[in-house]
DRENTORKOL-3810 file (N, C-alpha, C; in nm, 4 decimals):
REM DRENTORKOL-3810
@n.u->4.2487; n.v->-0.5533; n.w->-3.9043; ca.u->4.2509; ca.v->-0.4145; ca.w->-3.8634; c.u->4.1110; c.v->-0.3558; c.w->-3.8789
@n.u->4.0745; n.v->-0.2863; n.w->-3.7709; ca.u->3.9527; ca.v->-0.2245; ca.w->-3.8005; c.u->3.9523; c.v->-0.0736; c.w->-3.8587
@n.u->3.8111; n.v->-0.1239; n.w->-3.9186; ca.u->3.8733; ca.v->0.0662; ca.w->-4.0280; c.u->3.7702; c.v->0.1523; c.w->-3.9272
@n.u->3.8307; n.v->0.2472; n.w->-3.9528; ca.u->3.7925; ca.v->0.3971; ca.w->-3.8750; c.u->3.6874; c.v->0.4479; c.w->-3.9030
@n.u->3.5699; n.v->0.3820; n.w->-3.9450; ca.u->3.4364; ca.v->0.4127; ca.w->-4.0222; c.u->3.3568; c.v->0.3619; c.w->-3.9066
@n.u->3.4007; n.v->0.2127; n.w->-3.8996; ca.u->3.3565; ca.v->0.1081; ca.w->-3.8139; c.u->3.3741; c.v->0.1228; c.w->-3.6604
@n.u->3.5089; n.v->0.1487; n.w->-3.6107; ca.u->3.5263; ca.v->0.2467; ca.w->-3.4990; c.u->3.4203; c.v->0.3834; c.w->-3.4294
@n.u->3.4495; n.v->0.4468; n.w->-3.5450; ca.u->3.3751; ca.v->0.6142; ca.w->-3.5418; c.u->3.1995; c.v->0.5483; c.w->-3.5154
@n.u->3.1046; n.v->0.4592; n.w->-3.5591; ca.u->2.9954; ca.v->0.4192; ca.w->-3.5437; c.u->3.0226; c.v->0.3594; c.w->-3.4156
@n.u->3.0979; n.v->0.2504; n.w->-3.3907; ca.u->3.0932; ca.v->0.2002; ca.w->-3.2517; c.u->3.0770; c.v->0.2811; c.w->-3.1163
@n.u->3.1558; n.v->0.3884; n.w->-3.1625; ca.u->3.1926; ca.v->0.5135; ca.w->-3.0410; c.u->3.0833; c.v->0.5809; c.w->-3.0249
@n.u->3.0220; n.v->0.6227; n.w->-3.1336; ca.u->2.9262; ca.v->0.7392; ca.w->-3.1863; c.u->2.7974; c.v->0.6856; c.w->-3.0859
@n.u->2.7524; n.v->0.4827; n.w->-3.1015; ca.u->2.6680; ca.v->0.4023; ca.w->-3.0374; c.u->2.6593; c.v->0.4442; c.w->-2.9441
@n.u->2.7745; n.v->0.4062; n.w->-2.8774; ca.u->2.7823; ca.v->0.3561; ca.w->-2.7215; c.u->2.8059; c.v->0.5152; c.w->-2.6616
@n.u->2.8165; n.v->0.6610; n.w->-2.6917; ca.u->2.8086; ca.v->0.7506; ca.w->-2.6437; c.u->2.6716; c.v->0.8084; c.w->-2.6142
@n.u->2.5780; n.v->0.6992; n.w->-2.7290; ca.u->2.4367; ca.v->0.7883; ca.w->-2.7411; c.u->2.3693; c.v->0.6912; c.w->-2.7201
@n.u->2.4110; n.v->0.5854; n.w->-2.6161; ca.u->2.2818; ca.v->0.4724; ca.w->-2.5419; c.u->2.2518; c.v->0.5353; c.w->-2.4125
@n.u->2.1980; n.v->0.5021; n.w->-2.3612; ca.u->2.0861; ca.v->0.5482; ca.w->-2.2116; c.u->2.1868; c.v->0.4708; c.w->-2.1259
@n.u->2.1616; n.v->0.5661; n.w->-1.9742; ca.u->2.2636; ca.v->0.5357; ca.w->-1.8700; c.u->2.1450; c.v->0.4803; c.w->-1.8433
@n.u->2.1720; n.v->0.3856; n.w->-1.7297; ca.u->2.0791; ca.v->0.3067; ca.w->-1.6151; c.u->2.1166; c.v->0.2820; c.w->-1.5010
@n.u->2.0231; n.v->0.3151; n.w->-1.4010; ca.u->2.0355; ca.v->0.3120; ca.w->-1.2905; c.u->1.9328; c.v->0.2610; c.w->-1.2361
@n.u->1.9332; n.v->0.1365; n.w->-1.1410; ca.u->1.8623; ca.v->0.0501; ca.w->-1.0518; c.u->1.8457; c.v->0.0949; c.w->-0.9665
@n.u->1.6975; n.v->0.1262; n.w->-0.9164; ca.u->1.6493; ca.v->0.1618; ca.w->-0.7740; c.u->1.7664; c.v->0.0798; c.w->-0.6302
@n.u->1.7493; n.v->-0.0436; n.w->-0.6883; ca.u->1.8085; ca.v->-0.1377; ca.w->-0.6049; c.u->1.9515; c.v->-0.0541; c.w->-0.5265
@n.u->2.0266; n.v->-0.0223; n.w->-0.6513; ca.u->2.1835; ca.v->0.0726; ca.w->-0.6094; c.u->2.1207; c.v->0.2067; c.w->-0.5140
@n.u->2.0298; n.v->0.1994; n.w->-0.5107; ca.u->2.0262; ca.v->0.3422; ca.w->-0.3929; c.u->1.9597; c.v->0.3197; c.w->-0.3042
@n.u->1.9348; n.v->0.1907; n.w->-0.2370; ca.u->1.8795; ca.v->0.1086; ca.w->-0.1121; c.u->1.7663; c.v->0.0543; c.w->-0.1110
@n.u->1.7446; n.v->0.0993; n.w->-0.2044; ca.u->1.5381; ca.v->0.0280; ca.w->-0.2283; c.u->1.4847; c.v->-0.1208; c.w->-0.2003
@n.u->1.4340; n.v->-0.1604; n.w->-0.1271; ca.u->1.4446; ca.v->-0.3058; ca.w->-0.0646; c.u->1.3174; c.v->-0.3675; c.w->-0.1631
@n.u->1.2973; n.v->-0.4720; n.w->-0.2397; ca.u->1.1913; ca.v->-0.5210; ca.w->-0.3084; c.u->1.1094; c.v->-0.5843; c.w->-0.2025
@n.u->1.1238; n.v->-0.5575; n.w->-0.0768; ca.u->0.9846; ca.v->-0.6714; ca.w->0.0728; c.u->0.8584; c.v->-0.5626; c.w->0.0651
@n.u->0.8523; n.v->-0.4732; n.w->0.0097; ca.u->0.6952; ca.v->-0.4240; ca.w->0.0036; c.u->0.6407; c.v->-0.3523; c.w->0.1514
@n.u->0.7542; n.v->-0.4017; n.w->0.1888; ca.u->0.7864; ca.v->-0.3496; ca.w->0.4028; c.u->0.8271; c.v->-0.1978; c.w->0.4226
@n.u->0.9197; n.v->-0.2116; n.w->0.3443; ca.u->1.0377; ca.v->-0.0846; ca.w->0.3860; c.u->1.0198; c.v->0.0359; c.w->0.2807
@n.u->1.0319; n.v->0.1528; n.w->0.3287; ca.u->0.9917; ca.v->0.2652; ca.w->0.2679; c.u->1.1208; c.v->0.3006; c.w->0.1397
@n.u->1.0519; n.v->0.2789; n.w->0.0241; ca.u->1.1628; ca.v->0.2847; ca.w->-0.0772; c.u->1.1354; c.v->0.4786; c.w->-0.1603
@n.u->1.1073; n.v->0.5660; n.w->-0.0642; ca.u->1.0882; ca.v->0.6994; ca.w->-0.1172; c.u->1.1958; c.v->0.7360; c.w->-0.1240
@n.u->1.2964; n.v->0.7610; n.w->-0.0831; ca.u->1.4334; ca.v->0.7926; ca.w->-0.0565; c.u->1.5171; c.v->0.7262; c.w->-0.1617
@n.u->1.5062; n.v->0.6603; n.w->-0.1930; ca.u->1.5445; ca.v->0.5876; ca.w->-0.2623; c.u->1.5140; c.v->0.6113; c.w->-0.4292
@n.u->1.3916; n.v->0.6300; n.w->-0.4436; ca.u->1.3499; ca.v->0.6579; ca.w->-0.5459; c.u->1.3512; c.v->0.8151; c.w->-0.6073
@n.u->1.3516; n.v->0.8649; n.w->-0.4795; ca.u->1.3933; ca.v->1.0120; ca.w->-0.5134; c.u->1.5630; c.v->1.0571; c.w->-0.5370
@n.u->1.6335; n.v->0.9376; n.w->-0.4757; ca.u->1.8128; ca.v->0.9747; ca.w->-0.4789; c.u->1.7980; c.v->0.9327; c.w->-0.6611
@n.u->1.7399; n.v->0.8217; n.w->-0.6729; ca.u->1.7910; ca.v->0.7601; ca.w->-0.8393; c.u->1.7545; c.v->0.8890; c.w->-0.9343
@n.u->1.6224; n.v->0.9294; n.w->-0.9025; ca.u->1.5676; ca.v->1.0328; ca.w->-0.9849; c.u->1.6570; c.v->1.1506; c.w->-0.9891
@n.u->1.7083; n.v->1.2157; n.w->-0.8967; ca.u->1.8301; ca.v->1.3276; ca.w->-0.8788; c.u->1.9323; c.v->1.2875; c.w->-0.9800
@n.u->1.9487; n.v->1.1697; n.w->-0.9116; ca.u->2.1237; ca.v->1.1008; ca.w->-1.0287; c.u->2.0704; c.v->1.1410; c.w->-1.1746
@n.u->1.9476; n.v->1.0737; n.w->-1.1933; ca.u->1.9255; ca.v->1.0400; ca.w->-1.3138; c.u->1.8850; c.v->1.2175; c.w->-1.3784
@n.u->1.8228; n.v->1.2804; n.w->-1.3346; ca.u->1.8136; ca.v->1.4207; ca.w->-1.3784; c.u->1.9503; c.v->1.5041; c.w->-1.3537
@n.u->2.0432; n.v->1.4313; n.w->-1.3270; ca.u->2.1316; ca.v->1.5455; ca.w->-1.3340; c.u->2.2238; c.v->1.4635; c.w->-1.4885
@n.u->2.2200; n.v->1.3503; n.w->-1.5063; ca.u->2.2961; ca.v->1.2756; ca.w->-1.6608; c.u->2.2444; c.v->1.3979; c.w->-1.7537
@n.u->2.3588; n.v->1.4296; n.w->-1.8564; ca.u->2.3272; ca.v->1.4937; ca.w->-1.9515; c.u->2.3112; c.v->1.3504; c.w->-2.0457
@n.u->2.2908; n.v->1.2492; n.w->-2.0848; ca.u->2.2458; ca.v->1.1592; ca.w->-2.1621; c.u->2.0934; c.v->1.0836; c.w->-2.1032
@n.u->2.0470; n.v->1.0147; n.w->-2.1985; ca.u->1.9220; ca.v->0.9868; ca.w->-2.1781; c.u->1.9358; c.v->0.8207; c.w->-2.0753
@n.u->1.8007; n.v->0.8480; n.w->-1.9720; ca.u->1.8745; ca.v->0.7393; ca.w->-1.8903; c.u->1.7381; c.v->0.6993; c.w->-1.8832
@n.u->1.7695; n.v->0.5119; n.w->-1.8342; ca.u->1.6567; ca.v->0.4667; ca.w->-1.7812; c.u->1.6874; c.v->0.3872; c.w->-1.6545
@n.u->1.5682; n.v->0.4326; n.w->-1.5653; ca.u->1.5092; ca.v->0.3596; ca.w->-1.4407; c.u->1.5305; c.v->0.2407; c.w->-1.4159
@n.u->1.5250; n.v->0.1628; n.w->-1.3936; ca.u->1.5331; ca.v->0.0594; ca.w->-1.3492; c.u->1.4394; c.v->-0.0168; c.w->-1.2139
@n.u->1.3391; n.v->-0.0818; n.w->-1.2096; ca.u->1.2601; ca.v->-0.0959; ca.w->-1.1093; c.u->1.2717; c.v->-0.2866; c.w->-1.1140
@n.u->1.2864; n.v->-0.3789; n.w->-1.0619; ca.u->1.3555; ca.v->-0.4901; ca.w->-1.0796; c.u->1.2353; c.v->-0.5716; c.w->-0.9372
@n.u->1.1941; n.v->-0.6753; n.w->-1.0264; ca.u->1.0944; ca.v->-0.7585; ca.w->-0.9669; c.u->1.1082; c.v->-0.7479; c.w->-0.8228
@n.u->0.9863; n.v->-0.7349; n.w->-0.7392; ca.u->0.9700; ca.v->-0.7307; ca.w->-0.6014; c.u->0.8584; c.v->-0.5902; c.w->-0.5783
@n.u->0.8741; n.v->-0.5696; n.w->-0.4623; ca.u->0.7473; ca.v->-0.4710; ca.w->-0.3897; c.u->0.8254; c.v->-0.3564; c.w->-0.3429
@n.u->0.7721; n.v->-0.2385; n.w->-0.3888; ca.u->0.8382; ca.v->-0.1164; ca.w->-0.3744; c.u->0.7259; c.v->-0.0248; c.w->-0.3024
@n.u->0.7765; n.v->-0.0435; n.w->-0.1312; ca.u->0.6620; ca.v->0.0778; ca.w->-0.0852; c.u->0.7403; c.v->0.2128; c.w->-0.1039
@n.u->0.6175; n.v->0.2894; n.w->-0.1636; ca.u->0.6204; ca.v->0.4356; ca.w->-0.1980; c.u->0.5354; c.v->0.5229; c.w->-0.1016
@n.u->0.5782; n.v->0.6398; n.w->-0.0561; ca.u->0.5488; ca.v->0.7365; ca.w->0.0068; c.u->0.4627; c.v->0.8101; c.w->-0.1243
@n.u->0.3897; n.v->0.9527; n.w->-0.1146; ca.u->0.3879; ca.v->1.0460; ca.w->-0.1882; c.u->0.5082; c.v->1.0964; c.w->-0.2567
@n.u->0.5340; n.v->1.0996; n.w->-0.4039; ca.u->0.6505; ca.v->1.0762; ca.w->-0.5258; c.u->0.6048; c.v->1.2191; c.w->-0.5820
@n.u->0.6862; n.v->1.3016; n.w->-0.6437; ca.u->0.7278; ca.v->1.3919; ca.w->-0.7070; c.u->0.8308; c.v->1.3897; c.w->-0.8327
@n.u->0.7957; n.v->1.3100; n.w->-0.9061; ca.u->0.9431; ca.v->1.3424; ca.w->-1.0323; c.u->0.9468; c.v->1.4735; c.w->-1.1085
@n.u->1.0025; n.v->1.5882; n.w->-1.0326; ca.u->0.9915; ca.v->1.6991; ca.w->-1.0764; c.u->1.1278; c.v->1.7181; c.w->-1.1930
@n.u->1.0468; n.v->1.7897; n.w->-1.3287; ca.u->1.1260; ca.v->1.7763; ca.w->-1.4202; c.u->1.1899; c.v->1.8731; c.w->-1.4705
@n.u->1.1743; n.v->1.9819; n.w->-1.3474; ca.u->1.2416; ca.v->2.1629; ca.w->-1.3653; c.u->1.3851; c.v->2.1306; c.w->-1.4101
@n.u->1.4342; n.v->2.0454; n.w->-1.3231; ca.u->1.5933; ca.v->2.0940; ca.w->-1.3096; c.u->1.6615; c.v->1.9677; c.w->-1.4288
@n.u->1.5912; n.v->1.8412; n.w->-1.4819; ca.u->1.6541; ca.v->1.7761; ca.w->-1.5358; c.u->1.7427; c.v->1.7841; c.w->-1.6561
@n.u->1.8354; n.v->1.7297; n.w->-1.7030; ca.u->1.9210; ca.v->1.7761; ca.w->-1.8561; c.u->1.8916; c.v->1.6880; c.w->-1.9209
@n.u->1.8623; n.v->1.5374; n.w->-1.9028; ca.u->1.8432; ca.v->1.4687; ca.w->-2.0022; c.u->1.6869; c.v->1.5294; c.w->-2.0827
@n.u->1.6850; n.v->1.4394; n.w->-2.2393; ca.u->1.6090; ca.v->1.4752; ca.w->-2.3214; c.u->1.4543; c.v->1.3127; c.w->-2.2946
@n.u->1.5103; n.v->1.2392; n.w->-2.2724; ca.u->1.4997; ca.v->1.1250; ca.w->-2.2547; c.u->1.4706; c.v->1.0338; c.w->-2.0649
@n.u->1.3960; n.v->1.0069; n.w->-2.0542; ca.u->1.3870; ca.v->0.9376; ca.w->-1.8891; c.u->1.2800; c.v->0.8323; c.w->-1.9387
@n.u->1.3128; n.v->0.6845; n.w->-1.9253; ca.u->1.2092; ca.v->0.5820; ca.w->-1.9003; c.u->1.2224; c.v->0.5086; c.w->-1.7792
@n.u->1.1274; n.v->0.4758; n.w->-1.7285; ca.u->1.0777; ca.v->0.3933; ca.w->-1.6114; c.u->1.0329; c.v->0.2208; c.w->-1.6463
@n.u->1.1712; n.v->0.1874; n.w->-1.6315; ca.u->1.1365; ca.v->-0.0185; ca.w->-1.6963; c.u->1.0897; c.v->-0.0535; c.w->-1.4992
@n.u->0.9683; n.v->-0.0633; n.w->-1.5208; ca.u->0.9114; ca.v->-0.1206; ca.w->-1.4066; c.u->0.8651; c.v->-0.3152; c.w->-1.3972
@n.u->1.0025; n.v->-0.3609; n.w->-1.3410; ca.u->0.8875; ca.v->-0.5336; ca.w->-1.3588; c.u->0.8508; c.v->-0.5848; c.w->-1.2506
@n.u->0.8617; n.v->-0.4484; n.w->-1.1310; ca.u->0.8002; ca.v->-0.5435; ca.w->-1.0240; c.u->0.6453; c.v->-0.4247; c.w->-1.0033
@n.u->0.6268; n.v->-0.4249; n.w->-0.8649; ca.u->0.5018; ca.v->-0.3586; ca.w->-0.8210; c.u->0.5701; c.v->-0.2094; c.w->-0.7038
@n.u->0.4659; n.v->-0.1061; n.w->-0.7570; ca.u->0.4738; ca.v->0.0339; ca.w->-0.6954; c.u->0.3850; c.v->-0.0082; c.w->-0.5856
@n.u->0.3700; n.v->0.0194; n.w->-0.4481; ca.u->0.3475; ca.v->0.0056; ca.w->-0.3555; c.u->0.2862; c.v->0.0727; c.w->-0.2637
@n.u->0.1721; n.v->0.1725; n.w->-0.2687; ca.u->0.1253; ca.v->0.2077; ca.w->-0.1489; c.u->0.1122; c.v->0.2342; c.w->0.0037
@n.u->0.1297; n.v->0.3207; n.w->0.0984; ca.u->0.1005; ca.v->0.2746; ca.w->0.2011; c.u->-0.0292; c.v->0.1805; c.w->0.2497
@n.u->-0.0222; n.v->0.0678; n.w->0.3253; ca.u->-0.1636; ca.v->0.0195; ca.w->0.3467; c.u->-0.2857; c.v->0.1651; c.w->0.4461
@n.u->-0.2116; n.v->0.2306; n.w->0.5020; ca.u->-0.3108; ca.v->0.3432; ca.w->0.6205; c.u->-0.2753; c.v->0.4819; c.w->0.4965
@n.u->-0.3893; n.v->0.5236; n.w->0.4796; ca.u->-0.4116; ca.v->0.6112; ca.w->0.3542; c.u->-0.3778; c.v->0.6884; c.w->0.4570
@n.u->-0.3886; n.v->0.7281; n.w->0.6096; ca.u->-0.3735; ca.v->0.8446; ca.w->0.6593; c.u->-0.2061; c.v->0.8593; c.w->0.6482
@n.u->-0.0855; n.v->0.7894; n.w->0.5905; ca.u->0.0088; ca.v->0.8242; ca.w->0.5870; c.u->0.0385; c.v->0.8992; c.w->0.4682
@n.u->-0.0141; n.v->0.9150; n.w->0.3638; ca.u->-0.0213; ca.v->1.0036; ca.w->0.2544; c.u->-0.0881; c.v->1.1390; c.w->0.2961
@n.u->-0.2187; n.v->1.1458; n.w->0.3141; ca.u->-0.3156; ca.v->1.1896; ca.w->0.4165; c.u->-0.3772; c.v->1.2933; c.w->0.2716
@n.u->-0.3848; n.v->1.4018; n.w->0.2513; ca.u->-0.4354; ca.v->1.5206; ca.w->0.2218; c.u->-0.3658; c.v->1.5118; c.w->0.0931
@n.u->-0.2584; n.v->1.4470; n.w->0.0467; ca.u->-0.1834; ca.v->1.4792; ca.w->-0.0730; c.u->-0.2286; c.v->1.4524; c.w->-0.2089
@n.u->-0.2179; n.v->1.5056; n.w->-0.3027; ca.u->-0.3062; ca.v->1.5202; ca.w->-0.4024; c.u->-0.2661; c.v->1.4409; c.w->-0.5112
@n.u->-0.1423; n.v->1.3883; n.w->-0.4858; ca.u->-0.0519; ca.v->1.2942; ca.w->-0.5902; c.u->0.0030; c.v->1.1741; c.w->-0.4897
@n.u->-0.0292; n.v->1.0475; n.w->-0.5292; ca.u->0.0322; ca.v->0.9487; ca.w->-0.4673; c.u->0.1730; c.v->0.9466; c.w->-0.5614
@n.u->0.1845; n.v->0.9493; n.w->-0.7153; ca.u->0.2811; ca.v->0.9552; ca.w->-0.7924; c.u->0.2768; c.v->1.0522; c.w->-0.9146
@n.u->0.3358; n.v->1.1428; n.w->-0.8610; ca.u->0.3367; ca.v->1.2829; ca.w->-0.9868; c.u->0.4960; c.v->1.2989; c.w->-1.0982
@n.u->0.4411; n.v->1.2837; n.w->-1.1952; ca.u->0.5207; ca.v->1.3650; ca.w->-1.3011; c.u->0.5215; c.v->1.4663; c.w->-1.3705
@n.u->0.6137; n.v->1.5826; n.w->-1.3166; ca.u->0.5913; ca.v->1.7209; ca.w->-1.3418; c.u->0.7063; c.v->1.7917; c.w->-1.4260
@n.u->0.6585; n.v->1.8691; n.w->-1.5037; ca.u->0.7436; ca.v->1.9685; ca.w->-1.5864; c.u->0.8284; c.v->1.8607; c.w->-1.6819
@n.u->0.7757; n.v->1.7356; n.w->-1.7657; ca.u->0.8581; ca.v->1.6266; ca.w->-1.8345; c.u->0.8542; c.v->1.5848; c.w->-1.9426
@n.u->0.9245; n.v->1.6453; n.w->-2.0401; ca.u->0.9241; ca.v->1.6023; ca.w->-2.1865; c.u->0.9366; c.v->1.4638; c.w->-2.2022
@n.u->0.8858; n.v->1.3628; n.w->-2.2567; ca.u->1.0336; ca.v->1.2376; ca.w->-2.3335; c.u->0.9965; c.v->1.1532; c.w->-2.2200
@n.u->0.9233; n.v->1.1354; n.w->-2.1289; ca.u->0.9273; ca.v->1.0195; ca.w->-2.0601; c.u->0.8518; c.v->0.8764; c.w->-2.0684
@n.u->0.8977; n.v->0.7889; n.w->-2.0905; ca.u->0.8144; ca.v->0.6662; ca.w->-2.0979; c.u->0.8035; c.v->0.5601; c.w->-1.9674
@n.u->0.7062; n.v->0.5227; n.w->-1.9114; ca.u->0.7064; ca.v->0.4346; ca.w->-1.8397; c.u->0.6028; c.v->0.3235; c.w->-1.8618
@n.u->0.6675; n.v->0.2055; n.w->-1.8453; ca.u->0.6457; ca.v->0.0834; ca.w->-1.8452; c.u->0.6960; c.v->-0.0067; c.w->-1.8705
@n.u->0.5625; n.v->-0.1019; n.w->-1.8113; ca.u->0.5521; ca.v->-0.2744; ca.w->-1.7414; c.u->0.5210; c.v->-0.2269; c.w->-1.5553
@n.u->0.5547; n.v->-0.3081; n.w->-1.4839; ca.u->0.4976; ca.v->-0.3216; ca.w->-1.3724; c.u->0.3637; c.v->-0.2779; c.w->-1.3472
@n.u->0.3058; n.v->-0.2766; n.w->-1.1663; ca.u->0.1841; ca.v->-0.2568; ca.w->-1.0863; c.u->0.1994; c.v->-0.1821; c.w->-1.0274
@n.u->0.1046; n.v->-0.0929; n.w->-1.0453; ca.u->0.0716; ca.v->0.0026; ca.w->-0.9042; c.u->-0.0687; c.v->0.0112; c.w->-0.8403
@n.u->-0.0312; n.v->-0.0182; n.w->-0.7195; ca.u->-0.1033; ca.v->-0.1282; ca.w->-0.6015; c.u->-0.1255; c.v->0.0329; c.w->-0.5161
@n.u->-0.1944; n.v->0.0664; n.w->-0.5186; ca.u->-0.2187; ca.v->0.1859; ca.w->-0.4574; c.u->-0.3308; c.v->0.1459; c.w->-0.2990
@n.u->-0.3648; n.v->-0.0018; n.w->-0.2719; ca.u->-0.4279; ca.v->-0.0357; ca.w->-0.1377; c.u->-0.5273; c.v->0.0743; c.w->-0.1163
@n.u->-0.6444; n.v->0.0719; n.w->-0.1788; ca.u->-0.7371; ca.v->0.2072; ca.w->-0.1685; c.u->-0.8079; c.v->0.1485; c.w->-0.0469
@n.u->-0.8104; n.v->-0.0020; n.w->-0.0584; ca.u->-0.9442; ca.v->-0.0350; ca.w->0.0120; c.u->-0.9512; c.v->-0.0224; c.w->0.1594
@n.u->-0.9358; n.v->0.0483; n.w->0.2286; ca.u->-0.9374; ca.v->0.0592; ca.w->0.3610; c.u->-0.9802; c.v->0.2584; c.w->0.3436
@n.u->-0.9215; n.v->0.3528; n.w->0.2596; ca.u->-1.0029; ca.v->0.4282; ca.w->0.2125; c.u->-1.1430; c.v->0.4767; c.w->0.1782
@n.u->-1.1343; n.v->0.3685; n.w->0.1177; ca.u->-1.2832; ca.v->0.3378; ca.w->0.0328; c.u->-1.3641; c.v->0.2696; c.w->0.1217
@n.u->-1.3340; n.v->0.2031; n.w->0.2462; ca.u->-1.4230; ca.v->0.2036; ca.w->0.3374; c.u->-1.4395; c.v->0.3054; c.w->0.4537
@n.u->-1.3620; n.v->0.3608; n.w->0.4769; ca.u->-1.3856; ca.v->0.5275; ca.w->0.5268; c.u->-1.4682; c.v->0.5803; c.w->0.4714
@n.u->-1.4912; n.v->0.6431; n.w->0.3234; ca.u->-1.5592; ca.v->0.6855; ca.w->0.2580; c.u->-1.6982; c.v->0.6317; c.w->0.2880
@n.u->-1.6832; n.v->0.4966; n.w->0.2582; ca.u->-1.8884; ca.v->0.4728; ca.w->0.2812; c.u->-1.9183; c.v->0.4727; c.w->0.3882
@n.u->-1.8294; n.v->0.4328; n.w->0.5114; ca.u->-1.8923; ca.v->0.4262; ca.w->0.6701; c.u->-1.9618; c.v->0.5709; c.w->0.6552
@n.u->-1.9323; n.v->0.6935; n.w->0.5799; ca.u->-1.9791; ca.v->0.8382; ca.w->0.6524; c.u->-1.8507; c.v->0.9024; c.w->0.6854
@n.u->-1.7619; n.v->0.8596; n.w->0.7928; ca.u->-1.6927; ca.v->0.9481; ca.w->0.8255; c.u->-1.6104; c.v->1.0226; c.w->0.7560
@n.u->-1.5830; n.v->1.1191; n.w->0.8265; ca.u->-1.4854; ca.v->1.2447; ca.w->0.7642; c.u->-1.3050; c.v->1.1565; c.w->0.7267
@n.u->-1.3065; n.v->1.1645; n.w->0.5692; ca.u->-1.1935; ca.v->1.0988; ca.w->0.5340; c.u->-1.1006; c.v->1.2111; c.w->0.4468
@n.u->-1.0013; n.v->1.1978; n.w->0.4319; ca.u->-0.9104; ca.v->1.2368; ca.w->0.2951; c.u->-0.9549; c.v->1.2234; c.w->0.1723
@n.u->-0.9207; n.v->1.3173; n.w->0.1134; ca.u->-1.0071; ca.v->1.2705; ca.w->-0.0692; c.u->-0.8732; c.v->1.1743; c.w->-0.1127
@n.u->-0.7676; n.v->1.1572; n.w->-0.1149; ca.u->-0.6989; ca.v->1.0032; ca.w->-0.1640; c.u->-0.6128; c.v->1.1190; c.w->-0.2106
@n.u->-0.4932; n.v->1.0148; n.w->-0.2818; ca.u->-0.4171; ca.v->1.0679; ca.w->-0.3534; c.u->-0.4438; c.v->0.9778; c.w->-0.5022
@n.u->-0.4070; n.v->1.0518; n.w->-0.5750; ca.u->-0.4169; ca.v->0.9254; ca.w->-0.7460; c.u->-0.2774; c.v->0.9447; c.w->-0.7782
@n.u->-0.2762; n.v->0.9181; n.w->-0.8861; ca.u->-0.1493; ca.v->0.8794; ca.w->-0.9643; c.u->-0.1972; c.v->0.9724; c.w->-1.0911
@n.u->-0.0742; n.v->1.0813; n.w->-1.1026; ca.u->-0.0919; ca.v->1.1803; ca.w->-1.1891; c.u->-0.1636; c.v->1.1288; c.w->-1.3668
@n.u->-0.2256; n.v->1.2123; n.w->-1.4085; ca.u->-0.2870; ca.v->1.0967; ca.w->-1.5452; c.u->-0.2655; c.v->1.2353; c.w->-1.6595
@n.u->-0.1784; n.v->1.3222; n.w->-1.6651; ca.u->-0.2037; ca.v->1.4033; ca.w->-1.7221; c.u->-0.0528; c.v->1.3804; c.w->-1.8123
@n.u->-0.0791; n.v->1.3018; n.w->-1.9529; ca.u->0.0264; ca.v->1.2447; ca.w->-2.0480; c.u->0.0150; c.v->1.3290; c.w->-2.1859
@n.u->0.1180; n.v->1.3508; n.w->-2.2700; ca.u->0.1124; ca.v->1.4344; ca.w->-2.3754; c.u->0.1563; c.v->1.2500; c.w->-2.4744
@n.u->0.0613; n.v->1.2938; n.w->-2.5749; ca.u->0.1027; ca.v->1.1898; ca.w->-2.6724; c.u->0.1220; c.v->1.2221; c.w->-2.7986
@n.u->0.2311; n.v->1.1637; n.w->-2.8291; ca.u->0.3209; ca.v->1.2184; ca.w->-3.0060; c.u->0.2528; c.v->1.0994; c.w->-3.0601
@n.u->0.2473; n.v->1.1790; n.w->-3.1908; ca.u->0.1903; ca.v->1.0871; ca.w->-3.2895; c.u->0.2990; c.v->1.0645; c.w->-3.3771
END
C-alpha cells in the first residue's frame, strides 16, 4: 500500500514539471526548405497561454525562420526554455527579411532559457552587398539584450 505522503509528493511532482511542446506538432518541417515561422509562432501562443512552465522543443534538422517575435506581454507561464538540437535557419536573400531590425527577438520575458542548437543566419550574400557599395539593408541580428541572475 502506498502511504499518502508518498502519493501527495508524486502528485505535487508531476503537477509542477514543464509542459512540452515540439515545433514538429505544429508543422515545422526540419529540410531547411520550408518556412517554419508559422509554426514557431503557433507553439509560442500554445506555450504562452500554459499557466505551467513549458519547454520548446526544437528537434534535430533545419528550421527556416522568417523575422521571429517571442513577445512576452501576454504570457502566464513563469518559466519558457528553448531545447534547441537542431539549426535556426535564415533566409538565404536577406531582401526577404529586408529592413527588419530583429531576425529573432525576445521581448517583455522573465525566466527564459535557451539552449544548444545553431543559428545560421546566411549573412554572406549581405555582406557582399555591403562591400560592392551598393545601397543595402542594415541586416537583421538576433536580439542580445539578456538579464542575468546571479
Amino acid at each position: 500500500m502506498t502511504s499518502p505522503l508518498v502519493l501527495f509528493v508524486f502528485l505535487f511532482i508531476s503537477s509542477c514539471s514543464a509542459q512540452s511542446y515540439n515545433v514538429l506538432s505544429f508543422g515545422a518541417k526540419p529540410d531547411g526548405k520550408t518556412d517554419a515561422t508559422k509554426a514557431f509562432m503557433a507553439v509560442w501562443e500554445t506555450a504562452c497561454a500554459s499557466p505551467r512552465p513549458v519547454t520548446i522543443v526544437v528537434p534535430k534538422g533545419r528550421f527556416l525562420l522568417r523575422s521571429l517575435n517571442f513577445d512576452g506581454s501576454k504570457c502566464k507561464p513563469k518559466q519558457v526554455t528553448f531545447r534547441i538540437d537542431g539549426t535556426l535557419v535564415a533566409p538565404a536573400d536577406y531582401r526577404v527579411i529586408g529592413n527588419e531590425d530583429y531576425w529573432i527577438f525576445f521581448n517583455l520575458l522573465d525566466g527564459v532559457t535557451v539552449y544548444g542548437g545553431v543559428l545560421d543566419a546566411q549573412g554572406a550574400s549581405l555582406w557582399d552587398c555591403k562591400k560592392s557599395g551598393k545601397t543595402c539593408p542594415s541586416g537583421a541580428t538576433v536580439s542580445n539584450v539578456f538579464k542575468f541572475y546571479h
